[in-house]
N, C-alpha and C positions, 0 to 999 in steps of 0.2 A: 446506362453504361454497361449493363452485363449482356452477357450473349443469350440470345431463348436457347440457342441450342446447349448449353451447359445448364438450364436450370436445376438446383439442388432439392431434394427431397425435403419434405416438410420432416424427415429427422437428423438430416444432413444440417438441415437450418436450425435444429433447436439444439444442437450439441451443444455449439459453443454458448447458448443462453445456459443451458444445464450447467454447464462448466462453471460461468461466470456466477450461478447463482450458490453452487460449494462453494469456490472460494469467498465469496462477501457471507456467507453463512458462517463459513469458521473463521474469518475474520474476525467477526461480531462476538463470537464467541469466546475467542481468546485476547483482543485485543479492545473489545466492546469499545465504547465512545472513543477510542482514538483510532476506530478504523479506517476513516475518512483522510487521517493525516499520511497515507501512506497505504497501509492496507490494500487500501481497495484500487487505490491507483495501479499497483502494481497488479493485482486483477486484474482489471481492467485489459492491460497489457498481455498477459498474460492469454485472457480467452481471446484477444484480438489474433494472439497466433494460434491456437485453435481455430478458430475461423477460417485463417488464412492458410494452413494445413489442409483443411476440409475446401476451403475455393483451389487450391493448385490440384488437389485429389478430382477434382471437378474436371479442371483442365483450363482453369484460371491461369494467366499469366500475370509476374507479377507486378508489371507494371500499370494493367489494369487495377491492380488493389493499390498500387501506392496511388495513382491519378483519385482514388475513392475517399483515402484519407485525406490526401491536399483538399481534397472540396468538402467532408467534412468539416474537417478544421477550419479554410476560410467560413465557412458558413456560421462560425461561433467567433470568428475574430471580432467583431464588433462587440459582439455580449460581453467579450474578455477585457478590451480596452476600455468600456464604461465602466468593469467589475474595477478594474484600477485606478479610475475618477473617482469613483465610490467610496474606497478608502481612503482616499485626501482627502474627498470632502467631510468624510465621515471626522477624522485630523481637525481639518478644519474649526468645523461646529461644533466639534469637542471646547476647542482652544479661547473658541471668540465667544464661549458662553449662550452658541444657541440651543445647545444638545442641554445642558443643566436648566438653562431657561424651562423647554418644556416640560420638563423631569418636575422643576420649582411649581410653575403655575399647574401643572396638571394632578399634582398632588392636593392642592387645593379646592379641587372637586371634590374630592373624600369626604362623604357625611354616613353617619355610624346608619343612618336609616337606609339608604339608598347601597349600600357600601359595593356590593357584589355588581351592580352598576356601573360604578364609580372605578371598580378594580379592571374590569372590562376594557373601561374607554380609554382609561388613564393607560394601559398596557398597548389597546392601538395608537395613541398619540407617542409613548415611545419607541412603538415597533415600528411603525411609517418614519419618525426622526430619524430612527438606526439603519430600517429596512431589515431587522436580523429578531428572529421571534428566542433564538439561542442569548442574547444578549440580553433583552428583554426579562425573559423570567430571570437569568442571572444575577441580575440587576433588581430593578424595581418590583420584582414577581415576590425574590426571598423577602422583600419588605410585606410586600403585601400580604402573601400567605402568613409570617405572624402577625400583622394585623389584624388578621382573618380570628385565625387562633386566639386573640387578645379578647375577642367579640364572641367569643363561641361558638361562629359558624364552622360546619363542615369543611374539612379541610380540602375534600374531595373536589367541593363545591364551590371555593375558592379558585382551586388549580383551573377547575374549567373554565372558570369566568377570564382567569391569568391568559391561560392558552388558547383561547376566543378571541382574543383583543390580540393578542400577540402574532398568533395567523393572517388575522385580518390586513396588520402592516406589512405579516412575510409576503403576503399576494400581492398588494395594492400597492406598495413603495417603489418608488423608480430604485430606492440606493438597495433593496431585496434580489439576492442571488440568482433564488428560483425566478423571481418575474424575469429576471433577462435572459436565464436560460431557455425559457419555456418561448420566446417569441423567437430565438436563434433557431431553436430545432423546428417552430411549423412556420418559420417562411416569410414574419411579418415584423415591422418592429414594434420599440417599445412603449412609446408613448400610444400607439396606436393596441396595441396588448389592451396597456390596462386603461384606456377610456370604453371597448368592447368587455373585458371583466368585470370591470364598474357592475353591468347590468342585471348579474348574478350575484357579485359578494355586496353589492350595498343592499338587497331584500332579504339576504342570509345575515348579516350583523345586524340590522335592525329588528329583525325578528329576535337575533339573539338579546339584543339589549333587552326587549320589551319584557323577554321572559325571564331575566334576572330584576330588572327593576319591580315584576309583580313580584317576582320573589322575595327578593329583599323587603317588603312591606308586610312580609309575613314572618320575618326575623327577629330573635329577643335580640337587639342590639346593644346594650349595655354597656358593652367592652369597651376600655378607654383607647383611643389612637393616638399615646401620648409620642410616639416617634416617629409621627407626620411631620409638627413641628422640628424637632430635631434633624432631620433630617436636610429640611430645609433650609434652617439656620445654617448647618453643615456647609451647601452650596453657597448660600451669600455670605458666608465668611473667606471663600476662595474665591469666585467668582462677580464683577459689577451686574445684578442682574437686575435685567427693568424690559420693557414690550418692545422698545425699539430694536435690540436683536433680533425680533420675527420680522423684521423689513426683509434680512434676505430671505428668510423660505417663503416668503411672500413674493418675493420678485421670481425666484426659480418655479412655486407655483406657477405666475401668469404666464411663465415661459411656456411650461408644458401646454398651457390652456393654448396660448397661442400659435401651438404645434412646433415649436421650436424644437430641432433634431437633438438627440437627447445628450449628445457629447458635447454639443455647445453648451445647453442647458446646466447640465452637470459641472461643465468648466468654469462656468461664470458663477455657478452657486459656490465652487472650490475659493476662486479667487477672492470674491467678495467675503468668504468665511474670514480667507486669512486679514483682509484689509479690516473689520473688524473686532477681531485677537489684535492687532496694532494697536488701533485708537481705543478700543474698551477695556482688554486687557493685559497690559502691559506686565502686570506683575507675575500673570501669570507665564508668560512666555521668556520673563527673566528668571524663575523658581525651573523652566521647562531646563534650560540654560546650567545651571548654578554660576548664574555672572549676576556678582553682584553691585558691578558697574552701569547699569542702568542703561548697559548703551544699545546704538539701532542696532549695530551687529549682532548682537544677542537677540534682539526680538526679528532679524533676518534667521540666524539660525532654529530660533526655538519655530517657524512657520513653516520653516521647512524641513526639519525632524518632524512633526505634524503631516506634511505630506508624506512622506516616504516613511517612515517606522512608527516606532511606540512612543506615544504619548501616556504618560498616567499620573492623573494629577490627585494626591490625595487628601484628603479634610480634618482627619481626627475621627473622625465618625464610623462607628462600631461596623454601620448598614452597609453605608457606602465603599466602606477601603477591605472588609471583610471578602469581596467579591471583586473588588476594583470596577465599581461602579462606572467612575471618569477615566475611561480607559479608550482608547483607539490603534490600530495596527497600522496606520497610513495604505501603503500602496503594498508594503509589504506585507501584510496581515490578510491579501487577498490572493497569493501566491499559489495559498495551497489550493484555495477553491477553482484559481485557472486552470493549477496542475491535475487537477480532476477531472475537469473538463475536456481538457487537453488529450486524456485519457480516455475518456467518455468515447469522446469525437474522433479517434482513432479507432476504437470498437466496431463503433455506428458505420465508420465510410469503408470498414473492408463488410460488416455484414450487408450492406446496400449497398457496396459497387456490386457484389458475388449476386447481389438478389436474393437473400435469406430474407432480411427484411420483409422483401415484398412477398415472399413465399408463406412467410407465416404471418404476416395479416391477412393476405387471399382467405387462407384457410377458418380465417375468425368475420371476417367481413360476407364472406360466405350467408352467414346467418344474417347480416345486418342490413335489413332492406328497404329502410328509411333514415331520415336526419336522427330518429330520436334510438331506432337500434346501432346507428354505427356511434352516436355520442356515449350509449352506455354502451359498446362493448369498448369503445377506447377509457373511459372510467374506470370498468372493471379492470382493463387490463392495468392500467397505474397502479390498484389497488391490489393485484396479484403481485406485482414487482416491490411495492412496497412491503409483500409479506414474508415475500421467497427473498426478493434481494436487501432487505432489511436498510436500504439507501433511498432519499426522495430525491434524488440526482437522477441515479439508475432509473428510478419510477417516471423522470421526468422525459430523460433521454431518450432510452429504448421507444416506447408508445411512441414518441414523438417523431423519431427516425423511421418507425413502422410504418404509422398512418399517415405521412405527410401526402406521398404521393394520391395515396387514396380520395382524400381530402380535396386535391386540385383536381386529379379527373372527375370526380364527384361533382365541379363547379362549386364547392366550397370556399371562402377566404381563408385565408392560414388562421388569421386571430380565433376564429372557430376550437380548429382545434387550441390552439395555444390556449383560449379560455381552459375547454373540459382540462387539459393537462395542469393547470394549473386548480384547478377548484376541484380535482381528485388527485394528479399525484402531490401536490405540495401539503394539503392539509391532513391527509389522513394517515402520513408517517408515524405522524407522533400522539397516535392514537393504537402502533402495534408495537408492544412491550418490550421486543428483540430488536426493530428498528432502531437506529442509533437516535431518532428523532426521538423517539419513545425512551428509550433509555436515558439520553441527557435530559428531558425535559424531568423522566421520574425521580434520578437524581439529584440535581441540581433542586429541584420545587421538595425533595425529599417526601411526594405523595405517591404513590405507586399507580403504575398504568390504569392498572383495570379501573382504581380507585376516581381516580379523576374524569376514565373515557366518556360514562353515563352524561357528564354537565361539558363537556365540547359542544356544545350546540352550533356554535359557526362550522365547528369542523364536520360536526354530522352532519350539517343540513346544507353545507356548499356542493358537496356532488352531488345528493339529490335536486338542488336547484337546479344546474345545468342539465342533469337528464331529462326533468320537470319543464323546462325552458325546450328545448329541443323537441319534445313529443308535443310541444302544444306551439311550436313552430312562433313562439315570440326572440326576436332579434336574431333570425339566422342570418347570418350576412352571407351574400354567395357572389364569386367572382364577377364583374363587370366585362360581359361582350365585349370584342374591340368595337368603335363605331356606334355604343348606343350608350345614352346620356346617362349617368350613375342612378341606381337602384336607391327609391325613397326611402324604401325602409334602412332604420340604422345608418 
């Protein structure tokens, strides 16, 4: 879309990232973990007209820049409209008791010997149920870590195992932020994302498992886990729980297997949520209600407060209501994550109509003159963005609007990149202290960054996968010739 003969300087092109990277810096700093609600949005905005100041200074016209933003934006409208699937569903299996179900039985893995294990896996199975690694530790993390505490293990060493399992679902979950950002920006979708990440983050979690489970074997475990049960109890005194609620994530699994596009998928796992919250729990969507008439219109209303806003259903229980464990935002609780986006993707389509974008990845691609140097310079460069821009959005976005182009005349498939973007910018946020990822996780877990970074093992060892994967040229998938029959490999 931009003209060659207006191309901007490689400092012309880095203004407005400078710009954009003060403002989310003193964001962070004055506004720390609520910079995200607003903050940076308004950044965002902000260096988008910086940008746009420096492309008319070019000799940019400016309906070239707005035709830039509309095709941004469209280009993330699907990501947007599953992000609002996502919190109904998220409502949903709150309500019909599939979301506590997993919470119930995966707490029942917990053995004092194994535990750092057990704290791991039990953190992926509710981070994949949520899709949100921030909910996650909020939730069943502050349980874990005093269990941890109870046992005498390292607290440090605890967190890691927490924030291991927790990442693992932020990447790998269709209902995860990041996963649908990350295939909006390089070009590919979702389901197809993450059966190509698959091949990266399941060698990096099971490596991570093996090393906590020798670990834990070398553990004085003593500590009693007397509010496991508790906990427990807590859910099946509010909730009918039993295995037959895993029929729907059962059935919305086979969907994805069987390539099913992912708004249908997602629809039919919403609707099935609410059908049942009907027939399983009834009391609870009369408690959601306060009718305590018993009637269908109340359990119509309480399904669909569940879709659209706050649900939160609480138990007596110290762990759970302390944090509001049983908690969901429907469709609204996704609001702010669009408008960030939305924000994002108005940045991205005036610095890539004007060719900044493409300006300053030439100049880092430059250097990069194989699969395995352009994978690590698009890693480092997430990993810079997550330092300077203290956001795993921004670390997502940018990179992603930079290299895309690169990527297809390269004969590259988008999932390529969308892998490394996602297996460097999403997990290694919340491993830099100033990063909002880094800051909620060190707050909330109440362990401190540095303390915890050493035992991230998924999250240190997922970008070295893919850079590791790329130099040794296992699953690069690359564009399909028109006319010649699809590439065996992958």
């Amino acid at each position: 879309m931009s003209d060659p003969k207006k191309s901007p300087t490689l400092f012309q092109s880095l203004l407005p990232i400078l710009f954009l990277i003060g403002l989310l810096s003193l964001n962070v700093i004055i506004f720390q973990s609520d910079a995200t609600y607003g903050p940076n949005q308004i950044s965002l905005i902000l260096a988008a007209g910086v940008a746009a100041l420096v492309a008319g200074f070019i000799g940019f016209q400016w309906k070239v820049i707005l035709e830039g933003i509309v095709k941004s934006i469209s280009s993330a409208m699907s990501a947007m409209l599953i992000l609002l699937l996502i919190g109904s569903l998220a409502g949903t299996w709150l309500i019909s008791g599939i979301v506590p179900a997993m919470i119930y039985y995966g707490l029942d893995i917990l053995n004092p010997t194994i535990f750092l294990f057990a704290a791991c896996t039990v953190s992926a199975i509710v981070s994949v149920a949520t899709g949100s690694s921030w909910t996650t530790a909020a939730t069943i993390g502050i349980a874990l870590v005093g269990i941890g505490k109870a046992m005498g293990i390292h607290e440090g060493v605890v967190a890691g195992a927490i924030i291991s399992g927790a990442y693992f679902g932020d990447k790998i979950s269709p209902l995860s932020d990041t996963t649908n950002l990350a295939p909006a920006m390089a070009g590919t979708d979702l389901f197809t994302h993450i059966r190509y990440l698959s091949y990266t983050t399941v060698p990096s979690i099971v490596i991570t498992l093996i090393v906590f489970l020798i670990w834990g074997f070398t553990l004085d475990t003593d500590g009693n886990i007397d509010q496991v049960p508790l906990v427990q109890a807590a859910i099946a005194s509010k909730f009918n729980i039993h295995l037959g609620l895993f029929i729907v994530p059962i059935i919305v699994v086979a969907m994805i297997v069987r390539k099913i596009p992912a708004i249908p998928a997602l629809l039919a796992g919403t609707l099935l949520g609410g059908v049942f919250a009907a027939v399983f729990q009834p009391d609870i969507l009369h408690a959601i209600t306060d009718d305590d008439s018993n009637s269908m219109a109340s359990i119509y209303q309480g399904i669909m407060q569940a879709l659209y806003g706050e649900v939160y259903i609480a138990t007596g229980n110290d762990i759970l209501d302390s944090k509001r464990l049983l908690k969901s935002g429907g469709m609204f609780g996704m609001m702010n994550t669009i408008w960030l986006i939305l924000c994002a993707m108005i940045f991205g389509g005036v610095m890539e109509s004007c060719g900044m974008l493409k300006r300053i990845a030439h100049t880092i691609i430059q250097f990069a003159h194989s699969t395995g140097s352009l994978v690590t310079s698009t890693a480092g460069t997430c990993f810079v963005f997550n330092v300077t821009a203290s956001d795993q959005y921004i670390a997502i976005v940018v990179p992603g609007r930079m290299y895309a182009s690169t990527y297809r005349e390269r004969g590259y498939a988008p999932e390529l990149l969308s892998r490394t973007l996602e297996d460097s910018g999403t997990v290694t946020s919340v491993l830099i202290p100033w990063n909002t990822c880094g800051a909620y996780q060190s707050q909330v877990l109440q362990v401190s960054t540095l303390t915890y970074l050493p035992y991230c093992f998924f999250n240190l060892l997922s970008p070295l996968m893919t850079i590791l994967f790329a130099y040794l040229n296992i699953k690069i998938r690359r564009l399909k010739p028109k006319n010649e029959p699809p590439l065996a490999q992958a």
